[in-house]
N, C-alpha and C positions, 0 to 999 in steps of 0.2 A: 504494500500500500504506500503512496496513493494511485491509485488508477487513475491516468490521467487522458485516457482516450474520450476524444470527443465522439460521441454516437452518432449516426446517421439514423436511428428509429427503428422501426420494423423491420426494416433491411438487413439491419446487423445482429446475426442467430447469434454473436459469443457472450459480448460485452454488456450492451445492454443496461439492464438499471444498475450495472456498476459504474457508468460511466457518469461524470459531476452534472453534465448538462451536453444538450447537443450545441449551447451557443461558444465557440471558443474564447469568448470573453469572460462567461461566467465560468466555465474550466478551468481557465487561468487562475482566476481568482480563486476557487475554491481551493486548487492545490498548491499556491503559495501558501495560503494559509496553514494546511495540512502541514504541508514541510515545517515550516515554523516550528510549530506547536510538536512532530515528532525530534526535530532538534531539539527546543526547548528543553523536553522531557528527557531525552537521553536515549532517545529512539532510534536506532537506523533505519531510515525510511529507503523505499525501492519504489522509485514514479516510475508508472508503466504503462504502455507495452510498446517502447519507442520505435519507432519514429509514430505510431498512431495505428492502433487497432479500429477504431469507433467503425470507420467507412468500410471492412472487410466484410460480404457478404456471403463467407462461408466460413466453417468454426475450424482454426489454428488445431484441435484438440485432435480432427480426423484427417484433416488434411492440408496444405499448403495452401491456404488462399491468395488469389491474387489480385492486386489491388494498384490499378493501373491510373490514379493521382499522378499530376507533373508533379517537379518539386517547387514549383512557385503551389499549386494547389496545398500540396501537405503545409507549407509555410504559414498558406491563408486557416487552413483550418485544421490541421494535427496538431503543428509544432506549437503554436502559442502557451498549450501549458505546460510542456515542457520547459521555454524556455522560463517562464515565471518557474517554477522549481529550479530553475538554473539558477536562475539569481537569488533564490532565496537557502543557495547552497548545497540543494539536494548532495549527499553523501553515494548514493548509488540510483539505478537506473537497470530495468529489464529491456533488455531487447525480444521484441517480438520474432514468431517466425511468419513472417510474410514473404511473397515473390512480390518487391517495388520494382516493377517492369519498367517505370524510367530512370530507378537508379540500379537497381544491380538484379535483372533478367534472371531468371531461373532460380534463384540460390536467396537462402531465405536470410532476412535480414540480419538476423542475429548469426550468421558466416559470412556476411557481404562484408570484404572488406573498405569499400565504396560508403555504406552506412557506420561503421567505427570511425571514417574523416568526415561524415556528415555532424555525428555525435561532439569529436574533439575538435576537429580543426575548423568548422563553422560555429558551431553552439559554444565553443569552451568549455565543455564538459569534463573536469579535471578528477570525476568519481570512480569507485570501481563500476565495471560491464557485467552484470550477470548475462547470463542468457535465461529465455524461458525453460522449461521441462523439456531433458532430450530423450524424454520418454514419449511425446506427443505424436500423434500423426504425420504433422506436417512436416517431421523431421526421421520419424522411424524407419524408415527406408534407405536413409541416407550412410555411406559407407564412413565410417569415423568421423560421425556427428559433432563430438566434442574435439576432437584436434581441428578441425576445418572452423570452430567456433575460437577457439583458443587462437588458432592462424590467423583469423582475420582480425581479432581485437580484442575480447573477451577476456576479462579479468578473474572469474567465477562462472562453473559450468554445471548450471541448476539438473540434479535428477537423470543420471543417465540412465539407460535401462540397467547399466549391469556395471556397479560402481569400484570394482576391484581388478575387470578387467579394460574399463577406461583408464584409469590412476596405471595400469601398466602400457598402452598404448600411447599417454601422454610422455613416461618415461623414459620408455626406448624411444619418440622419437627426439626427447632432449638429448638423450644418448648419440643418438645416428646423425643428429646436428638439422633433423627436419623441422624441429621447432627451435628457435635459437635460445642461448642460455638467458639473454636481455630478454628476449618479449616474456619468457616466464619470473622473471626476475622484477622486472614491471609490471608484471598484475598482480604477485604477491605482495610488491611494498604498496598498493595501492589498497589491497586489501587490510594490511596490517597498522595503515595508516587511519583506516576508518575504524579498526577496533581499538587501538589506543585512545582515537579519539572519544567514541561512546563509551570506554572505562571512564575517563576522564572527567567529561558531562556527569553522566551516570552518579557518578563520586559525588557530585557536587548535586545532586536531585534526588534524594533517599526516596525511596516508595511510602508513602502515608499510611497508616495504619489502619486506617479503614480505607482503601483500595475500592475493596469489594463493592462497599456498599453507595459510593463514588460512581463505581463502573453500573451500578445495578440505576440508580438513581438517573442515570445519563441515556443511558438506555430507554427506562421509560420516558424520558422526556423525547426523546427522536421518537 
C-alpha cells in the first residue's frame, strides 16, 4: 500500500475499488497523503503498481495485459500519483506486470529495462524496485522471471514460484558474471538503506498501547 492506480471503471477487472479515484488529481492527493502519514509512522510504504495499472483491461493475476497508452497518455493520467508519492519521498514502489507497447513491447514492465529509466532517470525515483508476484500469470510462463527482473532494474523480487531455486539461479548467474556484482550490490544497499531507515523512525514512534482499539475505532468510522 498505497495503490496508487488510477481506474478507468468497469473496464478495469483487477484494481478496481482499490484504486483512490478515477480523477488523477484526487489520486494524487490521496496518496501523498498516505505516504506521509506511513513515513510519519515508521511504515514502509510500497505505491503501486507503476507505471499504472487502473487502464489495464484484463487481470495481471492470469495473464499479461496489454495496455497500449502513449507515454505522454500515462503522464496525463497514471503517472501523477506516482509522482506526488515521489515527492512526498515514497521509500519503495511495485512494479507492475504489464506489456507498455509504446514503451517496452512484449516484456512486462516490471523486466522492461526501458520502464526502471522511466522510474529513475525521468521520475527520480531514488527507492528500492520491488517487482509484483512472480508467481502470477502474467509472468509464469516466463523462463527466469526473476533474473530478467533483477537484469533490468529491480531491487526486491516479490514471490517467486519456487524460492530456493531462484536464490540459486540468481547466484550462479553473479557467479558466471551474467548478472554483475554492482547491479546486485545496488539493490541490496538500497534495500538496507530503507530498513535502517524505518529502524530508525520506528525508534522514535513506539506503538500506543491501545493500538487495537485505535485500529478498531478507525475502522468503524470508514
Amino acid at each position: 500500500a498505497p495503490v496508487a492506480d488510477v481506474t478507468i471503471g468497469a473496464a478495469d477487472p483487477t484494481i478496481g475499488a482499490r484504486s483512490p479515484s478515477e480523477d488523477p488529481r484526487l489520486a494524487s492527493q490521496a496518496v501523498g497523503a498516505a505516504i506521509k502519514g506511513y513515513d510519519d509512522a515508521g511504515v514502509v510504504s510500497t505505491v503501486k503498481h507503476f507505471p499504472g495499472h487502473g487502464g489495464a483491461t484484463s487481470d495481471s493475476h492470469d495473464t499479461l495485459p496489454l495496455l497500449d497508452s502513449t507515454l505522454a497518455e500515462l503522464e496525463a493520467h497514471d503517472l501523477p500519483p506516482f509522482e506526488s508519492a515521489f515527492r512526498q519521498q515514497a521509500p519503495a514502489v511495485m512494479l507492475s506486470h504489464l506489456d507498455l507497447t509504446d514503451i517496452a513491447p512484449g516484456v512486462p514492465a516490471s523486466m522492461a529495462p526501458e520502464v526502471y529509466d522511466l522510474l529513475r532517470d525521468d521520475l527520480g525515483f531514488e527507492g528500492v524496485a520491488i517487482t509484483d508476484s512472480l508467481g502470477m500469470g502474467a509472468v509464469g510462463g516466463r523462463p527466469t522471471p526473476a533474473l530478467q527482473a533483477l537484469q533490468a532494474g529491480a531491487d526486491l523480487l516479490l514471490m517467486p514460484v519456487d524460492t530456493a531455486t531462484t536464490h540459486q539461479i540468481v547466484a550462479d548467474a553473479i557467479d558466471s558474471g551474467v548478472v554483475s556484482r554492482a547491479r546486485v550490490e545496488e539493490a541490496a544497499a538500497r534495500v538496507v538503506a530503507v530498513q535502517l531507515w524505518q529502524a530508525r523512525v520506528a525508534a522514535r514512534r513506539p506503538v500506543p498501547a491501545d493500538v487495537v482499539e485505535r485500529a478498531r475505532a478507525a475502522s468503524a468510522d470508514l
